[in-house]
N, C-alpha and C positions, 0 to 999 in steps of 0.2 A: 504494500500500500504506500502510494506517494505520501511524502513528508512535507504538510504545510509549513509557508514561513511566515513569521509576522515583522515587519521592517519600522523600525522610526528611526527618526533624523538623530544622527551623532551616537548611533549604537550599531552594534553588529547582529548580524541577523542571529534569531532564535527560535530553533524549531517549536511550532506554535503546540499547543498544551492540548491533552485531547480533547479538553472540556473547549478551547478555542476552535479545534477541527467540526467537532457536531454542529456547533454552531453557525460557522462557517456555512458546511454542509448543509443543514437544514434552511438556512435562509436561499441558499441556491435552489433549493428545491422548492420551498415557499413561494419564491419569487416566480418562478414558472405557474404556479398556482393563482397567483393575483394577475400575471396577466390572462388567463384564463376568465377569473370572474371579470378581471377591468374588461376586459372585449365585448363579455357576455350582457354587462348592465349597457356598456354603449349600443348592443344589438337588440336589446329589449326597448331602448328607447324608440328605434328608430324602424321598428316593427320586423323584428327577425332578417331583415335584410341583407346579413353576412352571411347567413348559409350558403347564397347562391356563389362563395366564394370558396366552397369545397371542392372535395375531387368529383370531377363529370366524368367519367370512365370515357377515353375514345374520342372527347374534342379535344379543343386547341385553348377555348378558356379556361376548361378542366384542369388543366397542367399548373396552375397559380394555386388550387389546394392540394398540391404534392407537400407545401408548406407550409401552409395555411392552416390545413384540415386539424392537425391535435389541439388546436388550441382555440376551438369553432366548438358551438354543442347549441343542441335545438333546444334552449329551454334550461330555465333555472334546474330543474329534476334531473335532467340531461346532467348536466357539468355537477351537481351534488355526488348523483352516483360514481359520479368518474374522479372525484375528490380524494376523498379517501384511499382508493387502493393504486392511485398515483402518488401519494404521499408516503404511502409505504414502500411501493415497490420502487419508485424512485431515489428513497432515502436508502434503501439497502442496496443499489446500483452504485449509487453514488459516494458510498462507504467504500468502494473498491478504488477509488479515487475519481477527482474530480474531471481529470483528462478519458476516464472509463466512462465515464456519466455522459459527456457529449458526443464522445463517439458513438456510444451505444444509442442516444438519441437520434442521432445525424443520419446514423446506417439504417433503424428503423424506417425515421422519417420517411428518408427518401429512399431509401430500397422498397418498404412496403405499400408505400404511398404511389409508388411508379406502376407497382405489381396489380395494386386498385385499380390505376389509372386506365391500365391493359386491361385487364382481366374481371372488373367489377361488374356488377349488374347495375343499370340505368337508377341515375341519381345522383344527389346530392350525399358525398361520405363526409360527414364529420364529427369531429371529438377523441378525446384523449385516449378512448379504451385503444387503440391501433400502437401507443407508444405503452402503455398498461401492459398491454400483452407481450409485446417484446422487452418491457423487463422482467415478467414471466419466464421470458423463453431463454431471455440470456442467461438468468442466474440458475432455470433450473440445468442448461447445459452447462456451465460451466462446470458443477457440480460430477457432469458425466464428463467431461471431457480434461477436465484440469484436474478432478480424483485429488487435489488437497484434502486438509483437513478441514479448510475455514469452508472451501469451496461446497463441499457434501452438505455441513452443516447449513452452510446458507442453501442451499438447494432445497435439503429436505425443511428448512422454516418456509421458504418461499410456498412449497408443494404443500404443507399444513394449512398453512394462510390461506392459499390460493388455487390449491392444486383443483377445484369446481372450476376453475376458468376454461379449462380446456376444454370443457364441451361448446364453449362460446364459441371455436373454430368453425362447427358443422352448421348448416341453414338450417334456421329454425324461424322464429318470431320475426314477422314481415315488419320494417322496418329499421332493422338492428343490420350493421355490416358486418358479418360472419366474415367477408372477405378481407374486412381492416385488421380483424382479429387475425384470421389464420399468417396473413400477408407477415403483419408485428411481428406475431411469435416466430414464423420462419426466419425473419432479418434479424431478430435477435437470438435467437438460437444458431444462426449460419454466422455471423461475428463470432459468437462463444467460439465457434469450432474453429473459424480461421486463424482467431486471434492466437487460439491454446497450439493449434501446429506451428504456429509461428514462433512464437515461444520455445515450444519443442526442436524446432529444427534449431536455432541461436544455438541452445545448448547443448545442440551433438558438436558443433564447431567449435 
């Protein structure tokens, strides 16, 4: 796990305290969460009218919520449900460090987000369950693929917590993107695996 630092004028750096690191952490993660509601109250004024700024599967406007979409939700209930177990799975992402946390957002994002764009069914996709689920998918592969000790461990909490999400993958409840889900957890579960052989091949050299 990377080693935060905390820096003032006329001292030397010092590795920051872990009680400094959570906190750190948690505000990054937080702050992802407020522009979420900030979006949401500005979308609610202005009569829902950023949805149409999600993923269209197959046009060319479509393509603007490849980046857009996690942070978009139809509705105060919408972004509630998707609150919480973003807060979690994200805080435990991002315990892995903070350069883990973006990558693994960025590869989601847009690996899963591209896979909707292709491959979706007709509509408007948005909302954070698509980056929810790939931190699902990353930490429970890591767990398989990285075989640590912290690694398992987080794996089998994540699988306790959350392990009901994986039926979200299959078509079910019409209006729910089954495909934001499955796409997620593929892009974060396909990182776990590339990241951990990468790692692996370093240390055969």
């Amino acid at each position: 796990m990377a080693n935060d630092m905390t820096l003032t004028p006329g001292t030397a750096a010092k590795p920051a305290s872990k009680g400094e690191v959570l906190r750190q952490r948690a505000f990054i993660v937080g702050l992802g969460l407020a522009v979420m509601w900030g979006l949401e109250v500005i979308d609610a004024i202005i009569g829902q009218k950023m949805n149409a700024l999600g993923i269209e599967p197959r046009t060319l406007s479509g393509l603007i919520g490849i980046p857009l979409a996690p942070v978009l939700h139809g509705g105060f209930g919408h972004l509630l449900a998707n609150t919480v177990p973003f807060a979690i799975l994200g805080f435990l992402t991002i315990m892995r460090g903070v350069s883990t946390f973006v990558m693994v957002t960025l590869v989601v994002t847009v690996v899963g987000g591209a896979l909707v764009w292709i491959m979706g069914s007709n509509g408007y996709h948005i909302g954070a369950s698509g980056l929810i689920f790939g931190y699902f998918g990353y930490n429970v592969a890591m767990g398989i693929f990285e075989r640590s000790f912290k690694s398992i461990l987080m794996a089998v909490l994540v699988a306790l917590l959350y392990g009901g999400m994986i039926f979200g993958v299959f078509p079910g409840r019409a209006g729910v993107s089954w495909e934001g889900h499955l796409f997620g957890a593929a892009a974060g579960a396909g990182w776990a695996y590339l990241t951990t052989r990468s790692a692996a091949a370093k240390a055969k050299k």
